[in-house]
KEVOVO-390194 format. One line per 2 residues: number of its first residue (from 0); their letters; for each residue x, y, z of N, C-alpha, C. Coordinates in steps of 0.02 Angstrom, whole numbers. Layout:
N
NUM) a) X Y Z X Y Z X Y Z; ...
***
This chain:
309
0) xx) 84 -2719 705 88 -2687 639 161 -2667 625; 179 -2673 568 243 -2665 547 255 -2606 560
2) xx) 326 -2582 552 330 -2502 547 332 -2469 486; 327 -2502 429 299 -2475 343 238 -2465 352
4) xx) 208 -2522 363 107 -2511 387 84 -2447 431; 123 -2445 476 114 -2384 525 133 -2334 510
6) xx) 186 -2326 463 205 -2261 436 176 -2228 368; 136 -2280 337 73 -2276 289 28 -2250 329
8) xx) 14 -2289 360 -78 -2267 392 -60 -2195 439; -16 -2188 470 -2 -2127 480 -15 -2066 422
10) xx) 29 -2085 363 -7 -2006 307 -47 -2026 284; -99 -2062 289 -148 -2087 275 -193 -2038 290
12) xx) -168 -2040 384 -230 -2003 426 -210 -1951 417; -159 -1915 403 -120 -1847 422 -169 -1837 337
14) xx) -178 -1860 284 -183 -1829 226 -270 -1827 238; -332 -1848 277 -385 -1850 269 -406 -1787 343
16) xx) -361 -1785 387 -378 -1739 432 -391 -1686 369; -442 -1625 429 -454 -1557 386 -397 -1516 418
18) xx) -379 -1490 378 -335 -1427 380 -357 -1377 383; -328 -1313 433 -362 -1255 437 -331 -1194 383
20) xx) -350 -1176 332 -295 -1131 289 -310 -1065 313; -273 -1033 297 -297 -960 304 -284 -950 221
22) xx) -324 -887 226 -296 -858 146 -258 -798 135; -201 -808 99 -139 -769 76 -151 -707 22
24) xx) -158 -673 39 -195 -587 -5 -137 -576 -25; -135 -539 -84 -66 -511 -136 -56 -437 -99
26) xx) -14 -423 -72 -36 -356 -43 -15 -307 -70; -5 -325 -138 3 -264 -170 -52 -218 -210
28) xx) -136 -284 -192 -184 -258 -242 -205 -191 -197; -181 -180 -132 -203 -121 -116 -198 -47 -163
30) xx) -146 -61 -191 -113 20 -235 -106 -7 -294; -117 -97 -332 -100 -125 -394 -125 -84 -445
32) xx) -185 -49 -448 -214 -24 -500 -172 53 -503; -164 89 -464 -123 119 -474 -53 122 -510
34) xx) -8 71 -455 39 64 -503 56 50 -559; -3 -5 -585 -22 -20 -642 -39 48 -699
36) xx) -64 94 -680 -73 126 -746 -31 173 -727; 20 206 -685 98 251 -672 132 201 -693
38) xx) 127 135 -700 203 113 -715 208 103 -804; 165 152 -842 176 164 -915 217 226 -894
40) xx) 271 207 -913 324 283 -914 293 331 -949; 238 348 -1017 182 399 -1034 180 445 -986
42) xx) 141 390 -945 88 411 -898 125 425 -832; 174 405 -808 239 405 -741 251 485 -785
44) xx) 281 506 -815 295 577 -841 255 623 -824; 192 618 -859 149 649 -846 136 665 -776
46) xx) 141 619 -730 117 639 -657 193 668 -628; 241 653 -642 306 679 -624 312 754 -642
48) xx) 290 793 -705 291 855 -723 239 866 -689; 179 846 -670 142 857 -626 143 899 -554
50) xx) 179 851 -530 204 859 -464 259 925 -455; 318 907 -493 378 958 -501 371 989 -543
52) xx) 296 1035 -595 324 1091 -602 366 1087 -677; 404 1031 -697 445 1037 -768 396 1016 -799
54) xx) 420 999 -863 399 999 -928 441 936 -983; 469 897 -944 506 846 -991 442 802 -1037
56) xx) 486 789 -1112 422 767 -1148 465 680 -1185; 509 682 -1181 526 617 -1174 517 552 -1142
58) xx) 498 504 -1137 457 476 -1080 550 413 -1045; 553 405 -1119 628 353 -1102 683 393 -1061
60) xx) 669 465 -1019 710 489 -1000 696 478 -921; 633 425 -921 614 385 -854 685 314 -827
62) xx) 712 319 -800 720 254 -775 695 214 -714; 645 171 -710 606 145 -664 663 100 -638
64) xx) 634 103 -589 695 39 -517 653 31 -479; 590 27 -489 556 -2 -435 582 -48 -382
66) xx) 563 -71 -317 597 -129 -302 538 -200 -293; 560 -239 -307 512 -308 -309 511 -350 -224
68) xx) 560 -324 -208 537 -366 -128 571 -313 -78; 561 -245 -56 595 -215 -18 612 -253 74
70) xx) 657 -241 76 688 -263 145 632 -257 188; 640 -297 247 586 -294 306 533 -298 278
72) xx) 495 -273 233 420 -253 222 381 -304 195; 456 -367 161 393 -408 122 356 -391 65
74) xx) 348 -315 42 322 -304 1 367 -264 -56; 327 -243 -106 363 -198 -154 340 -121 -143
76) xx) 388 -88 -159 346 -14 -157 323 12 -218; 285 50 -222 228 48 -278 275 82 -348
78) xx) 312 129 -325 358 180 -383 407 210 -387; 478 191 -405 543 213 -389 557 239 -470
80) xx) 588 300 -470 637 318 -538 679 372 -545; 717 366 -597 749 414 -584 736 446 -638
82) xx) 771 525 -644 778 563 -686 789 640 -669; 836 647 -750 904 704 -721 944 702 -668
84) xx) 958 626 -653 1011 619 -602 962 645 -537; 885 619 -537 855 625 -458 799 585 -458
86) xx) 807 531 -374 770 476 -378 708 508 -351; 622 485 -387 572 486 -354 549 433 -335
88) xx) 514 428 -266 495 358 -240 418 396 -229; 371 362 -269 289 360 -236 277 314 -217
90) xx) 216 317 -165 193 280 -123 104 276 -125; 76 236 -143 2 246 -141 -19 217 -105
92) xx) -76 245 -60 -97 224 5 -170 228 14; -218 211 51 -283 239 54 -316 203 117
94) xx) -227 207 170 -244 222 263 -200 262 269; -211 324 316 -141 356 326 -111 308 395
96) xx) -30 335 387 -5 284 434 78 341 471; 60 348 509 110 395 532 190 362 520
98) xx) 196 285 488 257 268 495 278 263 423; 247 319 387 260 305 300 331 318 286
100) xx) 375 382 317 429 398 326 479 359 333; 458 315 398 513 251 413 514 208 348
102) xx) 461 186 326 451 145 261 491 181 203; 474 225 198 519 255 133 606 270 149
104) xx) 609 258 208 677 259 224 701 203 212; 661 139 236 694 64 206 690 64 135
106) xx) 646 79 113 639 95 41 709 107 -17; 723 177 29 776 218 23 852 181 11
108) xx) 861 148 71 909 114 62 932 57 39; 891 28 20 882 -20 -12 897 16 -89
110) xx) 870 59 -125 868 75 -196 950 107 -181; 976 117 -122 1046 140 -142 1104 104 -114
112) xx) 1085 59 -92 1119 8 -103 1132 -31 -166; 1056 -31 -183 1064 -60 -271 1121 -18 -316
114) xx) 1097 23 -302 1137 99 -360 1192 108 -362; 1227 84 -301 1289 86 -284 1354 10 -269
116) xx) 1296 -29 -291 1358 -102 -283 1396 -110 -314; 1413 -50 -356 1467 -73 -391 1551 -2 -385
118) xx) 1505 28 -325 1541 80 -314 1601 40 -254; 1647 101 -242 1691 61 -212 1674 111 -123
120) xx) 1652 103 -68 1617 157 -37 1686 161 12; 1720 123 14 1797 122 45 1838 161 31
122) xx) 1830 203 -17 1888 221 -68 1906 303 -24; 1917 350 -74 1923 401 -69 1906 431 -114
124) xx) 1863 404 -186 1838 456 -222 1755 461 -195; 1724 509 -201 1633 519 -189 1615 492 -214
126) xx) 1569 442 -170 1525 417 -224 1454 460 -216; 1432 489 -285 1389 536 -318 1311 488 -293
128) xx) 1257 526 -262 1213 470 -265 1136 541 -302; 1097 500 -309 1050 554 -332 983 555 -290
130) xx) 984 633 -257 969 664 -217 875 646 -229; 851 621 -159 795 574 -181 719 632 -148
132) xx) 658 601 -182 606 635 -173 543 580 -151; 506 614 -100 459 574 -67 393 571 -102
134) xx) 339 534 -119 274 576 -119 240 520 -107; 159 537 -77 120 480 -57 67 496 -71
136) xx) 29 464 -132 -43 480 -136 -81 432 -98; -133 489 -72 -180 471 -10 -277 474 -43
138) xx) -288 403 -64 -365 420 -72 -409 382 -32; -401 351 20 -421 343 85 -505 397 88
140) xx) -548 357 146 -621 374 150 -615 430 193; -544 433 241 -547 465 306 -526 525 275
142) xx) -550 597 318 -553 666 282 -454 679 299; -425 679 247 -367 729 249 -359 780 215
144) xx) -312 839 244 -285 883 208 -263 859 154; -279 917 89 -237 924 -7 -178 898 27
146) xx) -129 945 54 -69 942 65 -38 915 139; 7 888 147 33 884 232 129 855 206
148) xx) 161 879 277 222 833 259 237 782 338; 253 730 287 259 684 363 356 667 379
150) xx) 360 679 443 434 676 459 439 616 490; 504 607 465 542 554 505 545 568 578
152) xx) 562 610 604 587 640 649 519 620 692; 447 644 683 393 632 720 395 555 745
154) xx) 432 507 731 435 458 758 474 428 812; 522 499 821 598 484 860 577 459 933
156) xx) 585 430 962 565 419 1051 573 487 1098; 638 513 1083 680 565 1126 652 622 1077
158) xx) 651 695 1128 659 741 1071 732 776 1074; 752 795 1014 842 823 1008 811 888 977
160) xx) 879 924 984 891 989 977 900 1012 893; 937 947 884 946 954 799 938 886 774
162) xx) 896 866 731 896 777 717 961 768 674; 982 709 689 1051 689 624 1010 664 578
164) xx) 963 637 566 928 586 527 853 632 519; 848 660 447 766 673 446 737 652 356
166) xx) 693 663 364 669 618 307 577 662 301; 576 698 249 512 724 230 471 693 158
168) xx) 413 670 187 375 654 132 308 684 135; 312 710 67 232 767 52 179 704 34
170) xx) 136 714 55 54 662 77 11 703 21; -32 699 -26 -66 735 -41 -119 689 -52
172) xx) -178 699 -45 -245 669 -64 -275 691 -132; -271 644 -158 -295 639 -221 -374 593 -222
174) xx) -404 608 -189 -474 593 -185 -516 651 -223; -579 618 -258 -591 669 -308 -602 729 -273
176) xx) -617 798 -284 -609 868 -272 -563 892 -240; -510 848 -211 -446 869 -192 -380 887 -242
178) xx) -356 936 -226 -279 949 -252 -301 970 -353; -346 1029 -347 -362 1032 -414 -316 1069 -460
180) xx) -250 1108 -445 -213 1134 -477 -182 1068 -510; -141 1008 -464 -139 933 -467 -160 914 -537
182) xx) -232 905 -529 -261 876 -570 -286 908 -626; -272 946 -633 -264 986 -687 -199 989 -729
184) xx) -150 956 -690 -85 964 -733 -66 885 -750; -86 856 -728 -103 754 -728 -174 737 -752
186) xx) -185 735 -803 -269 729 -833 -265 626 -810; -220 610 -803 -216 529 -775 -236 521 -714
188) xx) -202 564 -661 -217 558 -599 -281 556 -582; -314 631 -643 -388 646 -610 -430 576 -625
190) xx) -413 569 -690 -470 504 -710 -457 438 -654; -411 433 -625 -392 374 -584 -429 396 -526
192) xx) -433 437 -502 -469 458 -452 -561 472 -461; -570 474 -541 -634 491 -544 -675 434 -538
194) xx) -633 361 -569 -655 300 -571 -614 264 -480; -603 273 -479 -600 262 -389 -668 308 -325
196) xx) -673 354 -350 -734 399 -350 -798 342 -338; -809 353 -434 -860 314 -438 -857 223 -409
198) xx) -819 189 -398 -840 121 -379 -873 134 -308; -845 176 -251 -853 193 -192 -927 192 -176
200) xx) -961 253 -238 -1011 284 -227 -1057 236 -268; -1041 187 -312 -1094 142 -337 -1094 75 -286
202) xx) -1048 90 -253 -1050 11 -198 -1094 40 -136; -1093 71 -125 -1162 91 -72 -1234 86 -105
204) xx) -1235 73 -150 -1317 65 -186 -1312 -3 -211; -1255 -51 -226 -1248 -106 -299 -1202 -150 -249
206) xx) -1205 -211 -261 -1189 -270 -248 -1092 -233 -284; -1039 -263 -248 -996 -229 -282 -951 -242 -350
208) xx) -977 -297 -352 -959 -329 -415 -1018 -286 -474; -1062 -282 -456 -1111 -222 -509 -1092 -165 -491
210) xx) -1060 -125 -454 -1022 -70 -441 -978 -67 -479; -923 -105 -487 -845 -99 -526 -875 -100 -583
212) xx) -916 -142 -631 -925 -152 -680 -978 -92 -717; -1007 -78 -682 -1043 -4 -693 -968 50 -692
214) xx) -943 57 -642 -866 115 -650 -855 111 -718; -822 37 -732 -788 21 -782 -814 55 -845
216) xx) -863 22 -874 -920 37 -935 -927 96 -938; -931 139 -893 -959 205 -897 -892 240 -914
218) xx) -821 220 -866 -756 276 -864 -755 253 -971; -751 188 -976 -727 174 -1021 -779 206 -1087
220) xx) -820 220 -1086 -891 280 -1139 -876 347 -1112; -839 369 -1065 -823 426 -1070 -763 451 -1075
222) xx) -723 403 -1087 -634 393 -1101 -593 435 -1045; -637 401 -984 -592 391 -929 -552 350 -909
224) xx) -486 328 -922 -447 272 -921 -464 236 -969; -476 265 -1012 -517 201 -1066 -470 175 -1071
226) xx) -398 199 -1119 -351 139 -1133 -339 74 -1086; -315 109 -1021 -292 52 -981 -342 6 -968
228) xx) -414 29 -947 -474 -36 -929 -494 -69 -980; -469 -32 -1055 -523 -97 -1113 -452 -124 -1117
230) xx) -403 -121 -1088 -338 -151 -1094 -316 -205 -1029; -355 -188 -982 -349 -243 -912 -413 -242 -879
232) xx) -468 -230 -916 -526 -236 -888 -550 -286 -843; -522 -346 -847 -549 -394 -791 -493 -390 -742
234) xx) -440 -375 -752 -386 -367 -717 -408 -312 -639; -428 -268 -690 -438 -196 -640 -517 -231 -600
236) xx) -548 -246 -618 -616 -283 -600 -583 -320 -536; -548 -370 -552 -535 -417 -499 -491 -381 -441
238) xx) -465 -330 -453 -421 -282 -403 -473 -246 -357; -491 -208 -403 -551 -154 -355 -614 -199 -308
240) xx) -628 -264 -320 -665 -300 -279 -636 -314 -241; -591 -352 -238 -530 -371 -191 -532 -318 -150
242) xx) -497 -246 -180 -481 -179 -130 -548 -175 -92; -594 -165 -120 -654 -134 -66 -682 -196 -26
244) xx) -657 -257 -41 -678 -317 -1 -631 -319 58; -580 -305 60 -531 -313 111 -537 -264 140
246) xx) -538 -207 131 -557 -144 188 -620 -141 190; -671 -181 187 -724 -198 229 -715 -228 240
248) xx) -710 -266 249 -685 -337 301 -652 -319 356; -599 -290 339 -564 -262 393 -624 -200 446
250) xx) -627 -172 415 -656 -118 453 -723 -166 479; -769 -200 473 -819 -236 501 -775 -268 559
252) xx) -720 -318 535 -693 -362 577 -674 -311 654; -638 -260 640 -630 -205 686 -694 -192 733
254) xx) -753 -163 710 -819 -128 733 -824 -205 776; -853 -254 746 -870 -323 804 -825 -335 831
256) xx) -784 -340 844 -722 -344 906 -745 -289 953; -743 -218 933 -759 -162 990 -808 -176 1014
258) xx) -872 -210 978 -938 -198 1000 -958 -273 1057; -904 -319 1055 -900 -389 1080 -868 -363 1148
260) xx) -808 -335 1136 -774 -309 1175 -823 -267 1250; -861 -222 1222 -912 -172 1248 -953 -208 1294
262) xx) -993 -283 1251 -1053 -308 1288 -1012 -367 1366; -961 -366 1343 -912 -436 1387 -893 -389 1459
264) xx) -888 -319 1443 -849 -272 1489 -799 -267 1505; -764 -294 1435 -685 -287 1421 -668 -224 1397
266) xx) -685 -177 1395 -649 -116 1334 -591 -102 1319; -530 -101 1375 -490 -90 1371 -445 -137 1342
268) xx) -468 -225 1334 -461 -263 1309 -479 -246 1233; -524 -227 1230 -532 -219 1142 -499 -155 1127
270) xx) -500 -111 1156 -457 -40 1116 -376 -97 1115; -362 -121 1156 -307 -163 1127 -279 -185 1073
272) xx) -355 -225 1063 -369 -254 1015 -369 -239 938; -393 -175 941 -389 -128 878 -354 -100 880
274) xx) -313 -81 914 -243 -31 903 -196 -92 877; -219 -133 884 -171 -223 856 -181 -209 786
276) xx) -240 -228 757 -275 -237 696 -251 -166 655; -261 -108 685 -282 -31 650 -170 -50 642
278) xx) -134 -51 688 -71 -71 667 -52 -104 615; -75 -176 612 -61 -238 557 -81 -198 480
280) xx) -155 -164 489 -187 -138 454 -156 -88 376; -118 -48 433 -69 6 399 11 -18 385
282) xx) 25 -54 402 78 -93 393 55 -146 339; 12 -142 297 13 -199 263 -9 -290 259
284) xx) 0 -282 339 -4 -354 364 -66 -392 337; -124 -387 295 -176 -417 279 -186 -500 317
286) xx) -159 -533 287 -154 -610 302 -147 -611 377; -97 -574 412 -101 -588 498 -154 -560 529
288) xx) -201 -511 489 -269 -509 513 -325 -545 518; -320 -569 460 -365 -613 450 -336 -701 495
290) xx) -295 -711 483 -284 -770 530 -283 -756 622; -275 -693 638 -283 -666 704 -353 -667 721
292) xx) -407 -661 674 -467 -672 668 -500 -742 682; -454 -783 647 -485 -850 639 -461 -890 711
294) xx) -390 -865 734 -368 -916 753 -348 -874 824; -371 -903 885 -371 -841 957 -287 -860 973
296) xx) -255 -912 965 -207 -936 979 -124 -884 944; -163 -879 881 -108 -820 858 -129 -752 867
298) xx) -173 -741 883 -204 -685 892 -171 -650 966; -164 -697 1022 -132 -686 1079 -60 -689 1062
300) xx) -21 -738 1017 25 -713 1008 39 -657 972; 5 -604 935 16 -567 879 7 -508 944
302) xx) -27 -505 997 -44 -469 1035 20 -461 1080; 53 -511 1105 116 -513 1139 153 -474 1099
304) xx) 179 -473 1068 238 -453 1004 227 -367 1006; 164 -365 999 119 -304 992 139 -257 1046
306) xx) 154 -297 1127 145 -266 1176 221 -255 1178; 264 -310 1189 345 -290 1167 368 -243 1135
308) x) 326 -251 1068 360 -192 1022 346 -91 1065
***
């Protein structure tokens, strides 16, 4: 056979073999609906006087800088802006993850690096930067404190006498009956939380696609989020299935591993195992879970890496 013939029938076969895909999750639909209705500067105001206490009624006195691909993370972070010369960075979450600090520190530098490329940092005049603020809403199933602050510092290896480097971010849970002074001063927050509420509690009785769509109909007749859902209604539909499909998944995928783990008389092999996953988990990693799942081959490698780190 020629070597044209052979190099045909070669992608021939290479194009009819099956391929194993994994599937690639947006990982931003974890907090998308969120950011989605904070990233109307309106509504970003509103939860900003919220939080701090002022009273600004201008909304264009927002400047958003979100970032679209933050360093290391692969991902975006959910809410960067400034105002009166001071940056806020939120974070929406719903796993807590003791390494939120470090994250908002890459975060961090990254937005001031941006802020500043055109400064000269060589020089001898100051360069002025604006003095930045943490916050992380937490509506996660697992019971947390209204309030907590998480340090940088709790991550250090060594303990020191004085840290050079610290970094505080206030956690608050905004799960419904939590943080009601909060939600009382953010009538957005509450409704975001009342319709996050309700999908939870209609997906334990309803198929969850009749869950969201029951939330929906109902927030939207009682002008809970009405604007934004008769405004992205399938949008927010296709998010919130997604969200509660992937953290079940995950969390099932977790439980049968321990319980496989248990009957084999591996345990210590599976607490491994899930301290792997419950890691990837909170870090974002979606897709390397699910292919760690499918495939034992990366799964041992994801486990190596795991053990290095």
């Amino acid at each position: 056979m020629s070597r044209k013939r052979k190099s045909q029938s070669q992608k021939k076969k290479r194009r009819n073999q099956k391929k194993t895909s994994y599937p690639v999750p947006n990982r931003n639909y974890k907090s998308s609906i969120f950011a989605m209705v904070f990233s109307d500067k309106k509504r970003l105001l509103e939860l900003y006087n919220g939080i701090s206490g002022k009273n600004y009624k201008d909304p264009e006195l927002l400047e958003i800088n979100t970032l679209e691909n933050a360093i290391y993370m692969a991902i975006r972070n959910d809410l960067s802006f400034l105002i009166a010369s001071r940056l806020s960075l939120y974070e929406h979450q719903s796993t807590y993850s003791p390494n939120l600090p470090l994250r908002m520190l890459l975060y961090l530098a990254d937005l001031y690096a941006g802020l500043t490329k055109e400064e000269n940092l060589y020089g001898e005049t100051k360069v002025l930067l604006p003095p930045p603020q943490f916050v992380i809403f937490y509506n996660g199933e697992k019971p947390q404190p209204d309030r907590q602050i998480l340090r940088l510092s709790d991550l250090y290896a060594v303990e020191e006498e004085e840290h050079k480097l610290e970094l505080l971010a206030v956690m608050l849970n905004i799960n419904a009956g939590h943080n009601p002074e909060l939600m009382a001063a953010c009538r957005t927050l509450w409704e975001y939380a009342e319709y996050t509420d309700r999908v939870r509690r209609y997906a334990k009785e309803l198929p969850i696609a009749e869950a969201v769509e029951r939330a929906i109909t109902e927030c939207i007749r009682e002008g809970i989020l009405k604007e934004f859902l008769r405004k992205n209604r399938a949008e927010a539909k296709r998010m919130s299935i997604y969200e509660y499909d992937q953290e079940k998944h995950l969390r099932q995928e977790r439980e049968a591993s321990w319980e496989k783990g248990r009957e084999a008389g591996k345990e210590e092999g599976m607490k491994l195992l899930d301290n792997l996953y419950s890691f990837l988990a909170k870090e974002g990693r979606t897709n390397d879970i699910l292919r760690a799942v499918q495939d034992p081959e990366y799964r041992d490698k994801m486990l190596r890496e795991f053990l290095e780190e």
